[in-house]
TIPADO-663685 format. One record per residue: residue number from 0; residue in one letter; x, y, z of N, C-alpha, C in turn. Coordinates in nm, 3 decimals. Example, Ala and Ser with C-alpha at 12.3 -4.5 7.8 and 13.67 -1.06 7.14 Angstrom:
(0, a, (1.319, -0.569, 0.780), (1.230, -0.450, 0.780), (1.320, -0.330, 0.780))
(1, s, (1.285, -0.225, 0.708), (1.367, -0.106, 0.714), (1.290, 0.003, 0.787))
END
This chain:
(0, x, (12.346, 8.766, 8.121), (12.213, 8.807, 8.168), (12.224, 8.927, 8.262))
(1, x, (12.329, 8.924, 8.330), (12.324, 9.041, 8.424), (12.382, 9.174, 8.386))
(2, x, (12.463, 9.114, 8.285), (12.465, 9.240, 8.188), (12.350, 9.339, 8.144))
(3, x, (12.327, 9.240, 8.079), (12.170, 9.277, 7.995), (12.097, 9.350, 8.106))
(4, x, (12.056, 9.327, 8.185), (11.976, 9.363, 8.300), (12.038, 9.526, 8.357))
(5, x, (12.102, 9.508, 8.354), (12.230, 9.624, 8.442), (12.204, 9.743, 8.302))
(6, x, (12.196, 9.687, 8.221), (12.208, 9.772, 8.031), (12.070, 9.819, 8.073))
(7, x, (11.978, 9.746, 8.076), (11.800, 9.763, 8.107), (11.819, 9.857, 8.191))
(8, x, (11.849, 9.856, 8.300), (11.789, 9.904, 8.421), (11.862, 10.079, 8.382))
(9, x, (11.968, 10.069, 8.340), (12.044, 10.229, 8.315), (11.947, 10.318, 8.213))
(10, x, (11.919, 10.222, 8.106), (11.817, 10.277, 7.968), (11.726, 10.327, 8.051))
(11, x, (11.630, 10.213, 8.067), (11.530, 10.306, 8.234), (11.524, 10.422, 8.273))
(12, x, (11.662, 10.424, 8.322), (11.641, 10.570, 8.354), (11.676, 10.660, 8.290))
(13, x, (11.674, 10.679, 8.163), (11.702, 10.772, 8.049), (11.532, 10.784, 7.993))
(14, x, (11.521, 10.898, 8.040), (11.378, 10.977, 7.988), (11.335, 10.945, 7.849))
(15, x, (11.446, 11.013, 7.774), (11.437, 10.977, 7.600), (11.419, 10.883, 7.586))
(16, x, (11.498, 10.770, 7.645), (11.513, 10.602, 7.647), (11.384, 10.543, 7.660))
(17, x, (11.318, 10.552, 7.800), (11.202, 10.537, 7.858), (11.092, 10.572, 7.764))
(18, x, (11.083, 10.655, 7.686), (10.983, 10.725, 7.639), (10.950, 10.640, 7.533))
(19, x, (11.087, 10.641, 7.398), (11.074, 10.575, 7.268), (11.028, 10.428, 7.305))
(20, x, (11.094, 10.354, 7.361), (11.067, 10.223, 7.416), (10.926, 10.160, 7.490))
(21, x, (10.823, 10.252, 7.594), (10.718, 10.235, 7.663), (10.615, 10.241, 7.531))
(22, x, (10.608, 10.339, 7.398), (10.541, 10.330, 7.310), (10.489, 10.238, 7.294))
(23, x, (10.564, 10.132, 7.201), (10.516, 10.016, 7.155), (10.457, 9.903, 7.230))
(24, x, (10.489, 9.930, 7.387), (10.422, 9.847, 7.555), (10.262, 9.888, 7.525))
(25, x, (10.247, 9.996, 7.495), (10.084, 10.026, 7.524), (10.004, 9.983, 7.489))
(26, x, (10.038, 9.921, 7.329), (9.879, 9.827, 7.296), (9.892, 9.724, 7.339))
(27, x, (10.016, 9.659, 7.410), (9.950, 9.516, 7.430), (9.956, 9.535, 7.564))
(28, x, (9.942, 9.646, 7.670), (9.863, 9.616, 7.799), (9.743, 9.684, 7.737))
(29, x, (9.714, 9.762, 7.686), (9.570, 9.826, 7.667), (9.442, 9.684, 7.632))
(30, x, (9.531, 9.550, 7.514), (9.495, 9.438, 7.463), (9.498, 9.328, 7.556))
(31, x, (9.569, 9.386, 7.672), (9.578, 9.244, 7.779), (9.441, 9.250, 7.882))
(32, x, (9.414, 9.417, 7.878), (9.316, 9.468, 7.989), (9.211, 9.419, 7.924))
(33, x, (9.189, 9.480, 7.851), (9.096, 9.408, 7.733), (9.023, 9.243, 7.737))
(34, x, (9.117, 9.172, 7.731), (9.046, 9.094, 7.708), (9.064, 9.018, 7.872))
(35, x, (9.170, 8.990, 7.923), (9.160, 8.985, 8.077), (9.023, 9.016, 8.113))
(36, x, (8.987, 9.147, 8.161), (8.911, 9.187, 8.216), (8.743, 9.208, 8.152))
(37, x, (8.734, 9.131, 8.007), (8.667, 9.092, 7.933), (8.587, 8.981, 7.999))
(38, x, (8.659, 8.860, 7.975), (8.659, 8.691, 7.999), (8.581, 8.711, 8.158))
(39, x, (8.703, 8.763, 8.249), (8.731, 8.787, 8.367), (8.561, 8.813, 8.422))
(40, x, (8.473, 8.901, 8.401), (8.337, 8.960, 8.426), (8.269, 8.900, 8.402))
(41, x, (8.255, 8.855, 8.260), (8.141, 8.788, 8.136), (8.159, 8.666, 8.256))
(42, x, (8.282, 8.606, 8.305), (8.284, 8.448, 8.332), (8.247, 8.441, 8.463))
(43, x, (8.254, 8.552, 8.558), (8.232, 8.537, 8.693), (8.117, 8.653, 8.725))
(44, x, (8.036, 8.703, 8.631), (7.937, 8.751, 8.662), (7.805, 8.675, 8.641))
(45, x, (7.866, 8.599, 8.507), (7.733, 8.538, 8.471), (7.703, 8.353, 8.461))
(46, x, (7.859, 8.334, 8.464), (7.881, 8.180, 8.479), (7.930, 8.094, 8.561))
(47, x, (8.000, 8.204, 8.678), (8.043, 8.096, 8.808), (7.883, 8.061, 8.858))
(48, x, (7.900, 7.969, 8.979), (7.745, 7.977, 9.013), (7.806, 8.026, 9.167))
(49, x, (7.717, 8.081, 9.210), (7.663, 8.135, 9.330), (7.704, 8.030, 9.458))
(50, x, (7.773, 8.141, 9.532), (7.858, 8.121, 9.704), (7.718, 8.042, 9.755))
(51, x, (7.762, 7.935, 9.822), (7.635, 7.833, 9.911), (7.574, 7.909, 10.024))
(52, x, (7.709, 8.021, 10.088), (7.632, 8.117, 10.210), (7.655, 8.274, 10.177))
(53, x, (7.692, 8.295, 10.080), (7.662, 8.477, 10.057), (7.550, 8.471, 9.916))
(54, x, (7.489, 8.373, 9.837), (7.448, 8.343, 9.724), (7.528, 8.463, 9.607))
(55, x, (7.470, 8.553, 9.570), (7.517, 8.601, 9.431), (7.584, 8.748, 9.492))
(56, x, (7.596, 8.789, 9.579), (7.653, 8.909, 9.634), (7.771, 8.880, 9.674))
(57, x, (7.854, 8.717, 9.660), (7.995, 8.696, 9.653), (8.047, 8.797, 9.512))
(58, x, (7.986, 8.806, 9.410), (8.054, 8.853, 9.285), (8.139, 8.982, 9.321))
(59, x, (8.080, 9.064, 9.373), (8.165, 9.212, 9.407), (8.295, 9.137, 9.428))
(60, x, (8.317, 8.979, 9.487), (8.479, 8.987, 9.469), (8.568, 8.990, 9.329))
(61, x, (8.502, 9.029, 9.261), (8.581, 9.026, 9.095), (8.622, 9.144, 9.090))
(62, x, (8.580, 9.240, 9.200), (8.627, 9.394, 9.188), (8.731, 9.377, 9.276))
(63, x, (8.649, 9.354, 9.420), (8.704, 9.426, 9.518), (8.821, 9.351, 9.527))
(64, x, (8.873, 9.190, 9.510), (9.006, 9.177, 9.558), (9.109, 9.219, 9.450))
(65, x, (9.104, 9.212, 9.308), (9.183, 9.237, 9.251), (9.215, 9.444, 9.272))
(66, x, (9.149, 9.482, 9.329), (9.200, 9.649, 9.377), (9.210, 9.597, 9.448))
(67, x, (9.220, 9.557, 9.579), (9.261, 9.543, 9.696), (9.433, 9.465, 9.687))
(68, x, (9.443, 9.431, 9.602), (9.542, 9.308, 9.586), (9.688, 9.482, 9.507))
(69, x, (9.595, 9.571, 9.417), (9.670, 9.656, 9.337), (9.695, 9.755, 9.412))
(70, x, (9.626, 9.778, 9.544), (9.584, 9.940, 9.638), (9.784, 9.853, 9.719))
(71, x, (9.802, 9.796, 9.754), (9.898, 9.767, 9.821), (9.992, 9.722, 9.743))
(72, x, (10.063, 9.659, 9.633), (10.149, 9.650, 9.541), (10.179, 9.794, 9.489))
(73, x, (10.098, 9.850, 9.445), (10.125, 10.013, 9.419), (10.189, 10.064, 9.517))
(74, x, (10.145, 10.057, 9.622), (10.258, 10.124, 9.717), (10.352, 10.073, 9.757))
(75, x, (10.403, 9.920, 9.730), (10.548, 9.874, 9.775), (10.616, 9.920, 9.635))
(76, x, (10.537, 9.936, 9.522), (10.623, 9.976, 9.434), (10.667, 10.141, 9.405))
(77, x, (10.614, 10.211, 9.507), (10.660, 10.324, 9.534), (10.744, 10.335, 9.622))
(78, x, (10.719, 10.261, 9.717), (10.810, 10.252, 9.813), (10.975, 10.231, 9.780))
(79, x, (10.955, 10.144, 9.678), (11.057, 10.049, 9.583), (11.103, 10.181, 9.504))
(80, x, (11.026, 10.271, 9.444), (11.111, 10.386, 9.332), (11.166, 10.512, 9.439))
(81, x, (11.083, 10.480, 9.577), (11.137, 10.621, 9.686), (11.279, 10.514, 9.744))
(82, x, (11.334, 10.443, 9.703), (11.459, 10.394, 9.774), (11.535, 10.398, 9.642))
(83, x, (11.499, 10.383, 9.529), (11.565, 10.449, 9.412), (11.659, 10.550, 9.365))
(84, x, (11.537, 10.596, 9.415), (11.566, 10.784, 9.437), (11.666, 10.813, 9.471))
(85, x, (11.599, 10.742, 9.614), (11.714, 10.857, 9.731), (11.835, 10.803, 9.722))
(86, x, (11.864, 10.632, 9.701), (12.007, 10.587, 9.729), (12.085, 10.601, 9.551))
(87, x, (12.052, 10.606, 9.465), (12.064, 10.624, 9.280), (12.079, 10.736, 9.235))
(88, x, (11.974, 10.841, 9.274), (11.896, 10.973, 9.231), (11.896, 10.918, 9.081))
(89, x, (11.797, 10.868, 9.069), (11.757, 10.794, 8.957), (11.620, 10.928, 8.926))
(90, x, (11.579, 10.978, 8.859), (11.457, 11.078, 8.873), (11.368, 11.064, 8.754))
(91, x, (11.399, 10.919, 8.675), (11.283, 10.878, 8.617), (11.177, 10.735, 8.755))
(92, x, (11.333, 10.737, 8.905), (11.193, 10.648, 8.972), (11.059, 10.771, 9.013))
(93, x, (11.121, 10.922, 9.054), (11.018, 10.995, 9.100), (10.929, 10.945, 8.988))
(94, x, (10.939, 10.968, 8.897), (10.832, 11.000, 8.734), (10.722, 10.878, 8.818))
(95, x, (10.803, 10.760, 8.781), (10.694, 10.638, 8.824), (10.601, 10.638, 8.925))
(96, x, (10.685, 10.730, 9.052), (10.630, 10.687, 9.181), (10.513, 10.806, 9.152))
(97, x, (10.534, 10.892, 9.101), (10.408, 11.024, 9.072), (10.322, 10.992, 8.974))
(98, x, (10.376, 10.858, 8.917), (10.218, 10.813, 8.802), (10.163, 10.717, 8.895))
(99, x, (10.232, 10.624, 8.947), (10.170, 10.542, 9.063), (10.037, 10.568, 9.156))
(100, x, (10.109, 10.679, 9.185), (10.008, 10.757, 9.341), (9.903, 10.714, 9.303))
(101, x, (9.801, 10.808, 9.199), (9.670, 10.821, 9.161), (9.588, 10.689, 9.166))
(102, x, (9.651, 10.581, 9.096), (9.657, 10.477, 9.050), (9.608, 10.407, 9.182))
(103, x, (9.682, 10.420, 9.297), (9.695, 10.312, 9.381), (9.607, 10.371, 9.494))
(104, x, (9.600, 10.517, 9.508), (9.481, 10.592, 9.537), (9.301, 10.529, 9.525))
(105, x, (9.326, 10.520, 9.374), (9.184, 10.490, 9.345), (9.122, 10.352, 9.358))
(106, x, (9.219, 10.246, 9.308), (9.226, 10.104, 9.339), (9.229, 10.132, 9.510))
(107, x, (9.242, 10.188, 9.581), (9.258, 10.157, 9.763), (9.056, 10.246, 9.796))
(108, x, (9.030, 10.342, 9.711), (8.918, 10.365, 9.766), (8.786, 10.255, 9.651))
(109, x, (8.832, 10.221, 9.560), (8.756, 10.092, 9.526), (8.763, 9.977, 9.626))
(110, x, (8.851, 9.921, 9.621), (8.868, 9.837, 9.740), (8.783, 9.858, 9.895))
(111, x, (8.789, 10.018, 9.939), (8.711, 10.019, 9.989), (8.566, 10.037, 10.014))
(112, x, (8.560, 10.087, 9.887), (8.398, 10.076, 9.832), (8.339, 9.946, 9.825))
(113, x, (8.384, 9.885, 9.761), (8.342, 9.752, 9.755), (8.307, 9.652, 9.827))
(114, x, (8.434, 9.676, 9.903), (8.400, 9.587, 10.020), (8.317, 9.653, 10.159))
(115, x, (8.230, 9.789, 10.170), (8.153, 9.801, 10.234), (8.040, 9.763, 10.149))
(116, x, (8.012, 9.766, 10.047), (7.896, 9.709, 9.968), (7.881, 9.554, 10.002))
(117, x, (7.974, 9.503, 10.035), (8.022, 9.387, 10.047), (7.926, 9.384, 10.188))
(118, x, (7.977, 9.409, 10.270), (7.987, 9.415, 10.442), (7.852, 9.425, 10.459))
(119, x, (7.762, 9.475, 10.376), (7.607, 9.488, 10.432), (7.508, 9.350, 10.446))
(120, x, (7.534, 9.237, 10.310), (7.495, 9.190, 10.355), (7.571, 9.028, 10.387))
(121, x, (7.686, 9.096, 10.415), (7.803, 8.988, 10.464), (7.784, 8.972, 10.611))
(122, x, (7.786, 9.092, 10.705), (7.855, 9.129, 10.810), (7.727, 9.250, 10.853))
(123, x, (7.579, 9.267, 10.771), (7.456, 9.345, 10.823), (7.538, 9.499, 10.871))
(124, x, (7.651, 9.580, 10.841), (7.660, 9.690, 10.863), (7.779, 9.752, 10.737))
(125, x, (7.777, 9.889, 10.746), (7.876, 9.960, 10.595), (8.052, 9.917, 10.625))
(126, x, (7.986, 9.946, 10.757), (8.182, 9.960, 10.844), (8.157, 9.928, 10.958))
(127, x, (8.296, 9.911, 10.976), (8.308, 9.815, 11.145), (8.514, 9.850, 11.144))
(128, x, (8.525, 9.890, 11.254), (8.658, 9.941, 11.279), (8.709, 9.816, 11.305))
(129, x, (8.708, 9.741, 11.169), (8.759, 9.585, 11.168), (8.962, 9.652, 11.171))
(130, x, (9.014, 9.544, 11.196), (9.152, 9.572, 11.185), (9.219, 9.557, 11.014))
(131, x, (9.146, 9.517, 10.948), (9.180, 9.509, 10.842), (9.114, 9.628, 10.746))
(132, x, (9.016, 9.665, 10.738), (8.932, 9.787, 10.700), (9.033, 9.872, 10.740))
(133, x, (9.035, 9.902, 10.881), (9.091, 10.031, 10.932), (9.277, 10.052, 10.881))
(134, x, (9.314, 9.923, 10.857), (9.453, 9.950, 10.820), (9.425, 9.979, 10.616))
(135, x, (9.314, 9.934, 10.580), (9.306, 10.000, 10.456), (9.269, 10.127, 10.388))
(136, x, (9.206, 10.186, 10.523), (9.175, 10.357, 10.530), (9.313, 10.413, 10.571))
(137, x, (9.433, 10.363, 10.633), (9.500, 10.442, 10.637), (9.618, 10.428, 10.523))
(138, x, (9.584, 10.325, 10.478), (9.664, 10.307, 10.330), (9.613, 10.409, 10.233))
(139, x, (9.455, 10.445, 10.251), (9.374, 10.581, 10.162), (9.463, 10.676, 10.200))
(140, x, (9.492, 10.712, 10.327), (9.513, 10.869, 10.348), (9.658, 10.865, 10.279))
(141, x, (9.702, 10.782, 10.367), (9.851, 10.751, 10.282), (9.916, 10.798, 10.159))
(142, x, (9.815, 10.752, 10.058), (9.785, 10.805, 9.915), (9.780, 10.939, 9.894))
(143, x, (9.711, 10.951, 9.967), (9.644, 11.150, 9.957), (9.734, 11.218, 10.023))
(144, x, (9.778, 11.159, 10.095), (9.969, 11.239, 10.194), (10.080, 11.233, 10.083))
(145, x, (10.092, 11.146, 9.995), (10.185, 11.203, 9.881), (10.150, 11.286, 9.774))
(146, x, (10.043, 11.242, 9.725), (9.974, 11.343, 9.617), (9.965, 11.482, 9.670))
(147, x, (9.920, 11.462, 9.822), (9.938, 11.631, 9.844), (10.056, 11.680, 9.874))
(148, x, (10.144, 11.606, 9.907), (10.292, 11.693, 9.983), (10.343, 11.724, 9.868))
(149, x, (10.294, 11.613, 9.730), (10.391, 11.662, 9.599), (10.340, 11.760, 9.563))
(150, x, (10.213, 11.815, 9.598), (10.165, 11.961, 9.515), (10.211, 12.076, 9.596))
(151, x, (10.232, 12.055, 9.736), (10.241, 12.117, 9.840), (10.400, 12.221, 9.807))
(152, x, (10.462, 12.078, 9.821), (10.627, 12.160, 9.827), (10.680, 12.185, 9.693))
(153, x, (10.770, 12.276, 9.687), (10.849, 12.318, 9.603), (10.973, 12.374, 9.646))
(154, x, (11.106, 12.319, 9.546), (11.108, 12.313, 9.372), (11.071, 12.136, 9.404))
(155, x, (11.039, 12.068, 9.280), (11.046, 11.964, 9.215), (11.138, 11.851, 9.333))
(156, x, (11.265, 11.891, 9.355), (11.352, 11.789, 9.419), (11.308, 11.753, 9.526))
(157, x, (11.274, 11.889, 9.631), (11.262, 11.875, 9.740), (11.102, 11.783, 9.739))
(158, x, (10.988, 11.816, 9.688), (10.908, 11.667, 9.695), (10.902, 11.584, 9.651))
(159, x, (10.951, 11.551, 9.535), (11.010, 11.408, 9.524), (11.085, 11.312, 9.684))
(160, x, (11.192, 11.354, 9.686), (11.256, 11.332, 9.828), (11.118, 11.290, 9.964))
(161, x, (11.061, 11.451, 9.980), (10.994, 11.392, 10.068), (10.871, 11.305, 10.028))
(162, x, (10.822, 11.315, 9.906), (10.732, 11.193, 9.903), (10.795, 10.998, 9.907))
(163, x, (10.923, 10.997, 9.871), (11.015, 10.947, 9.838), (10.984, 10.822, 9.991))
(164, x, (11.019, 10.989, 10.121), (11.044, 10.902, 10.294), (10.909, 10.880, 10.288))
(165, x, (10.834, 10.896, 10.244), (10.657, 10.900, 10.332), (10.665, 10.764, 10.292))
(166, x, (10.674, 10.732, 10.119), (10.617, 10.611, 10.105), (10.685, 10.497, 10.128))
(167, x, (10.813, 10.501, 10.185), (10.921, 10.436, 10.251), (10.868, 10.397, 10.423))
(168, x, (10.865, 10.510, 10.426), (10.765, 10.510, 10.592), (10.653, 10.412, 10.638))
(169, x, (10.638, 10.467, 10.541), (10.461, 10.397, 10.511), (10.416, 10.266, 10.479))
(170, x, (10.499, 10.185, 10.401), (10.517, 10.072, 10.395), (10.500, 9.954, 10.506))
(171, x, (10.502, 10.060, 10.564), (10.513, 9.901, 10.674), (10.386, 9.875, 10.766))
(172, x, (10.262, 10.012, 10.710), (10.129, 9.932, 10.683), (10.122, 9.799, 10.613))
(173, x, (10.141, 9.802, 10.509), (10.153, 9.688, 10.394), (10.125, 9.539, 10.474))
(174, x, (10.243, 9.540, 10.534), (10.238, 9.347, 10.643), (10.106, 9.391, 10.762))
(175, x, (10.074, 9.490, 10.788), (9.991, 9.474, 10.886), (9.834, 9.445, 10.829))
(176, x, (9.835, 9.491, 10.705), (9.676, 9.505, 10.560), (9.750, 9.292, 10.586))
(177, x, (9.806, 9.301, 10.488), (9.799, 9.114, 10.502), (9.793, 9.057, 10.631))
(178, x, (9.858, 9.045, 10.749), (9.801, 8.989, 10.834), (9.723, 9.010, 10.924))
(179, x, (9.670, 9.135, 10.946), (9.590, 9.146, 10.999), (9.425, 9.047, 11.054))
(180, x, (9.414, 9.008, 10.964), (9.347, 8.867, 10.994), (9.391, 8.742, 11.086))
(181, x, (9.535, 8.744, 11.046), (9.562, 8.621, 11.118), (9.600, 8.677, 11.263))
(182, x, (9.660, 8.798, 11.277), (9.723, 8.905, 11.440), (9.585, 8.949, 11.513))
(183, x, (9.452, 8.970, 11.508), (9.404, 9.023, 11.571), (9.268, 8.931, 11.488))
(184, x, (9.126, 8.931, 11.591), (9.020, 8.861, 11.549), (8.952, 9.034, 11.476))
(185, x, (8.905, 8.965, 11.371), (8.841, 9.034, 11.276), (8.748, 8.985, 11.203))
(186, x, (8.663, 9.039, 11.170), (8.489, 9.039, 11.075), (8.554, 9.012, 10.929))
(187, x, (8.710, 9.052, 10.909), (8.748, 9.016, 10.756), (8.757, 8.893, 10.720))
(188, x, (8.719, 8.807, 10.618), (8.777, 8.673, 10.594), (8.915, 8.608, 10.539))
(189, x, (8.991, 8.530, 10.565), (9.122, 8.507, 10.549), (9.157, 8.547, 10.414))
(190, x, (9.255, 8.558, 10.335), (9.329, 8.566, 10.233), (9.272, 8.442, 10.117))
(191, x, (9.168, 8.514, 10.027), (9.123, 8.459, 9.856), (9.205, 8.326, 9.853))
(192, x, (9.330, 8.394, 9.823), (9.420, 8.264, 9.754), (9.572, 8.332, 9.852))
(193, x, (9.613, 8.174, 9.843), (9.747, 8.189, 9.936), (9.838, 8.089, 9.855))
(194, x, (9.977, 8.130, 9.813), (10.042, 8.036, 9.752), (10.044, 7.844, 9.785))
(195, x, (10.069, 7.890, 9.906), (10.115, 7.733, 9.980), (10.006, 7.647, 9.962))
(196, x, (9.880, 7.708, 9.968), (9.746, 7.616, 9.974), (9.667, 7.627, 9.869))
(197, x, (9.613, 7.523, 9.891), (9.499, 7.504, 9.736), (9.409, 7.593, 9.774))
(198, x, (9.336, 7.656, 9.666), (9.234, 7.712, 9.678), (9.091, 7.672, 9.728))
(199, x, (9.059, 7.769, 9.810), (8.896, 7.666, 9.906), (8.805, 7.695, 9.823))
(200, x, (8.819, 7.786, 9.665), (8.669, 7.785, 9.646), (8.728, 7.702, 9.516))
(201, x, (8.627, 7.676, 9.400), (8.625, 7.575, 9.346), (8.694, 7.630, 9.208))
(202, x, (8.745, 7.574, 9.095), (8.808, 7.641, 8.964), (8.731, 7.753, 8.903))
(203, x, (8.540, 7.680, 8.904), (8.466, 7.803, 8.798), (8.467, 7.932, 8.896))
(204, x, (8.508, 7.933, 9.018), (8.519, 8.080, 9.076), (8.648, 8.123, 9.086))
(205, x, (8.734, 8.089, 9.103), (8.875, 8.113, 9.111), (8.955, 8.132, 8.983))
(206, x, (8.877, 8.076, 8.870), (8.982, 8.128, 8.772), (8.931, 8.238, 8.697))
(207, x, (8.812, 8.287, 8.698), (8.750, 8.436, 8.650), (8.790, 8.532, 8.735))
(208, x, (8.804, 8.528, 8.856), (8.857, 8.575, 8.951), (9.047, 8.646, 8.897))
(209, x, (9.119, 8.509, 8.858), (9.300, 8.514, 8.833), (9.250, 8.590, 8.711))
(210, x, (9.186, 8.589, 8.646), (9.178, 8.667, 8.524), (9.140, 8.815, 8.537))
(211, x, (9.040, 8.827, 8.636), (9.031, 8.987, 8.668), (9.151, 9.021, 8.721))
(212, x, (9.226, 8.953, 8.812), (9.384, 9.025, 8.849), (9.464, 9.047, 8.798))
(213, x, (9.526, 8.980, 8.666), (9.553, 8.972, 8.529), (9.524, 9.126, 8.478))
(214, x, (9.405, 9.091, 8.475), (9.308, 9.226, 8.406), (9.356, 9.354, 8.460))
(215, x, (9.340, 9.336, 8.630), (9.365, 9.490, 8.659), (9.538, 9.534, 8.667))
(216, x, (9.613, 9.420, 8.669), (9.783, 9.461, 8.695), (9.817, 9.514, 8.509))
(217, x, (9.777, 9.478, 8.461), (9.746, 9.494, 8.289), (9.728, 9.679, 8.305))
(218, x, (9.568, 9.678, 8.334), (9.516, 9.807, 8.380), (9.615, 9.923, 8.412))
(219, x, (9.729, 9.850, 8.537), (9.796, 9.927, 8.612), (9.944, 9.972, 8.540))
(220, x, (9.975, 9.866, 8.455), (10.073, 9.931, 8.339), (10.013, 9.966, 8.261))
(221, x, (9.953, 10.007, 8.197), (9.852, 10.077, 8.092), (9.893, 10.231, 8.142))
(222, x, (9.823, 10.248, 8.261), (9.765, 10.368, 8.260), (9.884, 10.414, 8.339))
(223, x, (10.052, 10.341, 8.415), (10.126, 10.426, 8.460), (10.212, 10.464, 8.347))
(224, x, (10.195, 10.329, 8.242), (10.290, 10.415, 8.133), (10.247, 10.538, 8.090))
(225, x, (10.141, 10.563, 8.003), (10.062, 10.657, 7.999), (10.097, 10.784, 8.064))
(226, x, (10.061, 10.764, 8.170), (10.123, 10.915, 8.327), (10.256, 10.943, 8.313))
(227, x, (10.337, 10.860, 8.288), (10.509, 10.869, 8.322), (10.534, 10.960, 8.172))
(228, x, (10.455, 10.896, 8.078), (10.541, 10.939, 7.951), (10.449, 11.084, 7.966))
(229, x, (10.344, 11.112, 7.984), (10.300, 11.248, 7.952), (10.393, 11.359, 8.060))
(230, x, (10.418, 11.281, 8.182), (10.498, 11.363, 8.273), (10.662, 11.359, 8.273))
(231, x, (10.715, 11.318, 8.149), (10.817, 11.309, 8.083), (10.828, 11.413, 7.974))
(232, x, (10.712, 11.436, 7.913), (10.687, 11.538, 7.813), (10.705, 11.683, 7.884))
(233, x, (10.670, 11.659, 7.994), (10.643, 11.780, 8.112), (10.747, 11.821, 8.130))
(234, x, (10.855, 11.739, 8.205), (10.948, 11.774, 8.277), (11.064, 11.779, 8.190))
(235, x, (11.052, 11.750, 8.036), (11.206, 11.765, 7.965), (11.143, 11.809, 7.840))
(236, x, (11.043, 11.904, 7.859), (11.006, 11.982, 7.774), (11.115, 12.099, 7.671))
(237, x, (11.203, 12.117, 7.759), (11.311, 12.185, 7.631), (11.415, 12.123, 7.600))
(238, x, (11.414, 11.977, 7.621), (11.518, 11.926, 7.497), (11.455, 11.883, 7.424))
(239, x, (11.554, 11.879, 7.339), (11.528, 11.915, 7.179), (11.466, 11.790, 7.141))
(240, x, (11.470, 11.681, 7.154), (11.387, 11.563, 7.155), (11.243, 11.562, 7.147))
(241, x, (11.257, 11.616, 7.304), (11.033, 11.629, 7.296), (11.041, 11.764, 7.183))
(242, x, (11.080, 11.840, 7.183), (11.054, 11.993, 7.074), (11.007, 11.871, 6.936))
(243, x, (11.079, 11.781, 6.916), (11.092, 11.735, 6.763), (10.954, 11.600, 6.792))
(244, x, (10.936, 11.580, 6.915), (10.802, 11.512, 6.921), (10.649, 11.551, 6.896))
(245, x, (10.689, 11.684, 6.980), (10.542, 11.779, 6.992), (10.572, 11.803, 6.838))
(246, x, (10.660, 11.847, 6.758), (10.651, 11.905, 6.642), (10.557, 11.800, 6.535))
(247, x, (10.595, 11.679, 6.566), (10.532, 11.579, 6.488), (10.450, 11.595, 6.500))
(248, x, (10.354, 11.548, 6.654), (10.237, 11.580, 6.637), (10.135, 11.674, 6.612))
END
């Protein structure tokens, strides 16, 4: 097994490798999002019944936690390809960590959309420099500090690298977004679902709910394979490989 794994993980990082292989991945996350995030809506928009004290304006949680849950996994998993990098020079993790960004970008300003839609008539205001809000705006900028330093600097190596330390850096927002609730009093409410404990709300809300998360981590390989392989096309544009790909098509 650890063979195998060790065999995996080298292929990985072979562009050509990566490329032929992610193909055949795409319809069945494109088919997982699909119907995940199908079930997931249809079942908790129109068939859970209604929170006893928020009545039907609980639903925005079918959005907002499953981005909220993806706005911060996206970035430990950048974090995870910027220690790649730097200790491997592995430079299909840059590829990942530069399809990532966008990704975990947009899921972090959904998340925060949502949950000020949320907050109005949760909490009667848009925003409140809650400790948990405010550590999720700086998880936004966060986002927008790699996307821009990677457009910023040049050649190629040198931002990779430094986007590489930021999101290494940066990480350690991450534990302060989860506990923040429990370290400081806050207007946020505790953590959806927590391994150790049963769930406080009841199955018909909680499992349309696991299905939108389903739905959106689905979503999130979908659309980084997608990014990696087009920015694979990009960056090894003159071997002879992609020449005989583009030619096909």
């Amino acid at each position: 097994m650890w063979n195998w794994l060790k065999t995996l993980y080298h292929r990985l990082g072979s562009p050509k490798w990566f490329y032929q292989i992610t193909g055949s991945w795409l319809p069945w996350f494109a088919g997982a999002t699909l119907l995940f995030m199908s079930v997931g809506l249809v079942w908790g928009l129109a068939y859970a019944p209604m929170d006893y004290q928020q009545g039907n304006s609980f639903r925005i949680i079918y959005i907002h936690v499953p981005a909220a849950f993806l706005a911060q996994s996206v970035y430990m998993m950048m974090a995870v390809a910027g220690v790649v990098l730097l200790v491997w020079k592995m430079k299909m993790a840059d590829v990942v960590a530069q399809a990532l960004a966008p990704v975990g970008a947009a899921m972090t300003f959904i998340a925060l959309v949502t949950g000020a839609i949320w907050g109005v008539p949760t909490w009667g205001t848009w925003w409140m420099w809650d400790a948990r809000l405010t550590s999720m705006l700086i998880l936004f900028f966060l986002y927008l500090g790699v996307i821009a330093l990677r457009e910023a600097l040049k050649p190629q190596e040198v931002a990779a690298r430094a986007c590489a330390l930021l999101a290494i850096v940066g990480v350690i927002n991450i534990p302060i977004i989860k506990y923040s609730v429990d370290w400081w009093y806050t207007l946020h409410q505790p953590a959806t679902f927590k391994l150790t404990e049963k769930p406080a709300m009841p199955a018909s809300m909680w499992l349309p709910l696991l299905m939108m998360v389903l739905g959106f981590y689905a979503l999130l390989g979908w659309s980084v394979l997608l990014r990696a392989r087009a920015e694979i096309l990009r960056r090894e544009f003159k071997a002879g490989w992609v020449r005989e790909i583009l030619q096909r098509k």
